[in-house]
Every structure is written in structure tokens, then in C-alpha cells.
C-alpha positions in Angstrom: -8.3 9.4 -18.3 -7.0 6.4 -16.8 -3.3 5.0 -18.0 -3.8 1.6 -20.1 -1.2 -1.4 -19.3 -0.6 -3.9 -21.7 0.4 -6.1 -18.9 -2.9 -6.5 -17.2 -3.0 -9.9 -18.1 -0.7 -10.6 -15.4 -3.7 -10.5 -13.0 -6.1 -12.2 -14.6 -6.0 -15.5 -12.2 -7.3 -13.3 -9.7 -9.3 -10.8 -10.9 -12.6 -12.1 -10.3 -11.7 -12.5 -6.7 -14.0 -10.4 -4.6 -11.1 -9.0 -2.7 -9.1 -7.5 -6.6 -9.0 -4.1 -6.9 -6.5 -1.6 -8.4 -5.2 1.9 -7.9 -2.7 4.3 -9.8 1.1 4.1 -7.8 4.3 5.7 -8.8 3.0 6.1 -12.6 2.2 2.4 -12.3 -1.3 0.2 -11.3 -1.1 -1.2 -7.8 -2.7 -4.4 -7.7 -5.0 -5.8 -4.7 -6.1 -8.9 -3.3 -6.7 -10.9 0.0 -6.2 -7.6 1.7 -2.7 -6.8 0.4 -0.8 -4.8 -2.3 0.7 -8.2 -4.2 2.1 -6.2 -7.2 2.4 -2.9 -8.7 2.7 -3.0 -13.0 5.8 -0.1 -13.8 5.5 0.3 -17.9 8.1 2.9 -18.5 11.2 1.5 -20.7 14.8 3.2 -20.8 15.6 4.6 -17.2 18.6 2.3 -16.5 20.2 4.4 -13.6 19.4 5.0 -10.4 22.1 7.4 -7.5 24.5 7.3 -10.2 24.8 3.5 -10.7 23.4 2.0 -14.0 22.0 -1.3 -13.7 21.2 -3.8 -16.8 17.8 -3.6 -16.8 15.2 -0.5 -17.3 14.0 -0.3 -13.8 10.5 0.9 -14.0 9.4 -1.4 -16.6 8.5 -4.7 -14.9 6.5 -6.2 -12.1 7.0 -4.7 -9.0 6.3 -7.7 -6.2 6.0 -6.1 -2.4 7.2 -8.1 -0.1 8.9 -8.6 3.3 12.6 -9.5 3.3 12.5 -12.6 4.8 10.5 -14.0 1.9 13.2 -12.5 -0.5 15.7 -15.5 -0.2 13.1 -18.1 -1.1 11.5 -16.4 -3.7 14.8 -15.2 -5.5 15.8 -19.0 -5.1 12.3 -19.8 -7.2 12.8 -17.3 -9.3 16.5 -16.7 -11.2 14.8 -12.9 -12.9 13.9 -11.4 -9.6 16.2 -8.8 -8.6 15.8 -6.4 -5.3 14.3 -3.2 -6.9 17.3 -0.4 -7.2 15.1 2.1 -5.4 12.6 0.2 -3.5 14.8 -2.3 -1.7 12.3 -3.9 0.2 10.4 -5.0 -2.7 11.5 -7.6 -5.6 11.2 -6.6 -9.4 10.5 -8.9 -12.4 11.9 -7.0 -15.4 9.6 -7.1 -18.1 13.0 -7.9 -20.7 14.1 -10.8 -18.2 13.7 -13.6 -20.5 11.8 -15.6 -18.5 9.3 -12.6 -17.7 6.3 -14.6 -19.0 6.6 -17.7 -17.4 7.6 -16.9 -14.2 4.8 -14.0 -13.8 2.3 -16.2 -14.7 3.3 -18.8 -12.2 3.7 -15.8 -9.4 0.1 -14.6 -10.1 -0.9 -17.7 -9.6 0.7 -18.3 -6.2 -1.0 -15.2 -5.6 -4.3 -16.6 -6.1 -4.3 -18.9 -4.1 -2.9 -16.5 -1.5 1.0 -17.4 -0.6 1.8 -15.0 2.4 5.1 -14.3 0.4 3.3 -12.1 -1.8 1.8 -8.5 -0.5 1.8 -6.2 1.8 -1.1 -5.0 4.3 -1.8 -1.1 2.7 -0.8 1.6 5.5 -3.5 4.1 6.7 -2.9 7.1 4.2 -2.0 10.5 5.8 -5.2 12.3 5.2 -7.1 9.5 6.9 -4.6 10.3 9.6 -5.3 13.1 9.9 -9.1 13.2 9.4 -9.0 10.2 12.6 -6.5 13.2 14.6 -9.2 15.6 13.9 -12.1 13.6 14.8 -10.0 12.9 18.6 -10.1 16.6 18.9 -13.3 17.1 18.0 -14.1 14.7 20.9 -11.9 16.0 23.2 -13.4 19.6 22.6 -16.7 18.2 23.7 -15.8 16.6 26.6 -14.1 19.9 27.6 -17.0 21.3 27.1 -19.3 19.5 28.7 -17.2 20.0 31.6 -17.0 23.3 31.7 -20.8 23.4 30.7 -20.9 21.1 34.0 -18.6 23.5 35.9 -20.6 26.7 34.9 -23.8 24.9 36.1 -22.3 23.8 39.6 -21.1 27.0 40.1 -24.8 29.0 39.4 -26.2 26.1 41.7 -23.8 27.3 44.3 -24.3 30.6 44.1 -28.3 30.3 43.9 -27.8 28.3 47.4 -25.8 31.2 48.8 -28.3 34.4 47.8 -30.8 31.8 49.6 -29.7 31.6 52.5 
């Protein structure tokens, strides 16, 4: 059974794009659109510390906003409540108890709908379809060797027909 959020309102400016989609991520929903991960809901209050350090704000229960680093600056300068996620560095976190959570995720989402580059990140290929595209190439290759020893065999009757005829 899938895991309800109560903050899936955050995505409704874009959900009816054809593009939305969602996916289970680290115990949280990954959200899709316009060919990127733009956010990723984390809905688990009270884990404050992270490597020993405590930070003052539970840091899986939030918006999690991939991005690239370049586009933290700007984005941090928009937006006093983002922080740099403790664990995932390269991505900036909207803590749900940041008192301006409401506002500024509503005006994010909709930067997002109307497809700022800031926001998202182009998904990777996943390991299995790794390997399933490594084991297709070998499959291939296999053939080809094949063939050419299938090719090899064949030359070498013909040659050996043409000597017993002579």
C-alpha cells in the first residue's frame, strides 16, 4: 500500500501537466515534471542530527528541492528558509516548520510550473537498466562472434571440399 503525504498539495500547479509523475524515494514521493526530479516530499518529524552534529530543524520533514549548485546562491537569496540539506548537500531543503514553509513552497511550485531550469534534475539511468543495456551488448557481441566463426567453419569446409577435389 502506497504511503499518503499530507503535503501533496504542494504539486498541485503542476499536476495536470502531461510530463507529472511520482515515485517512492528515501521513504519520501519524488516528484516529476518537464523531464526532471523538481522535488522529493520527506514527512518524517524528530530526526535532528545528522554525523554527530544536531541541526535546528528535523531534517527529513520538508521539501527536498534537487538542484545544481550554481542555482543554490540565487535561490537561497529568494528564499530566507532554504537551507543546504545536512546529508544531501547538493540539494536545498524547505523545512516543513520554517515559518514561511507555505508561502514560499507555493511560489516554488509554481516556478516549477512554468519550468525554471533552477528546479530539477535530469533522473540517471538506474543500475538494472545498466545492466540489462551491458547484457543486451553481449548478447550482440556473442552473435557477431558467432557468425564469424559460423563464417570461419564454412570457409574452412569450402576449402577443404576444393582440396579432396582436386
Amino acid at each position: 500500500m502506497a504511503k499518503s503525504f499530507s503535503l501533496q498539495w504542494v504539486f498541485e500547479p503542476f499536476e495536470r501537466e502531461i510530463t507529472f509523475f511520482t515515485r517512492p524515494m528515501f521513504g519520501g514521493l519524488a516528484v516529476y515534471v518537464h523531464g526532471r526530479m523538481v522535488m522529493v516530499l520527506m514527512e518524517s518529524p524528530g530526526d535532528k542530527s545528522y554525523r554527530d552534529q544536531v541541526f535546528p530543524f528535523d531534517i527529513w520533514n520538508g521539501v527536498l528541492l534537487p538542484t545544481d549548485r550554481p542555482y543554490h546562491a540565487s535561490l537561497k537569496n529568494e528564499y530566507a528558509s532554504l537551507v543546504e540539506h545536512p546529508v544531501l548537500g547538493k540539494w536545498l531543503y524547505l523545512p516543513m516548520l520554517a515559518s514561511t514553509f507555505e508561502v514560499d513552497i507555493e511560489k516554488i511550485a509554481k516556478q516549477i510550473r512554468h519550468n525554471d531550469e533552477r528546479y530539477g534534475v535530469v533522473p540517471s539511468m538506474k543500475k538494472r537498466q545498466k545492466k540489462d543495456a551491458k547484457k543486451i551488448n553481449k548478447k550482440k557481441m556473442r552473435k557477431k562472434t558467432t557468425k564469424k566463426k559460423v563464417t570461419r567453419a564454412k570457409s574452412k569446409k569450402v576449402a577443404r571440399k576444393k582440396v579432396k577435389r582436386k
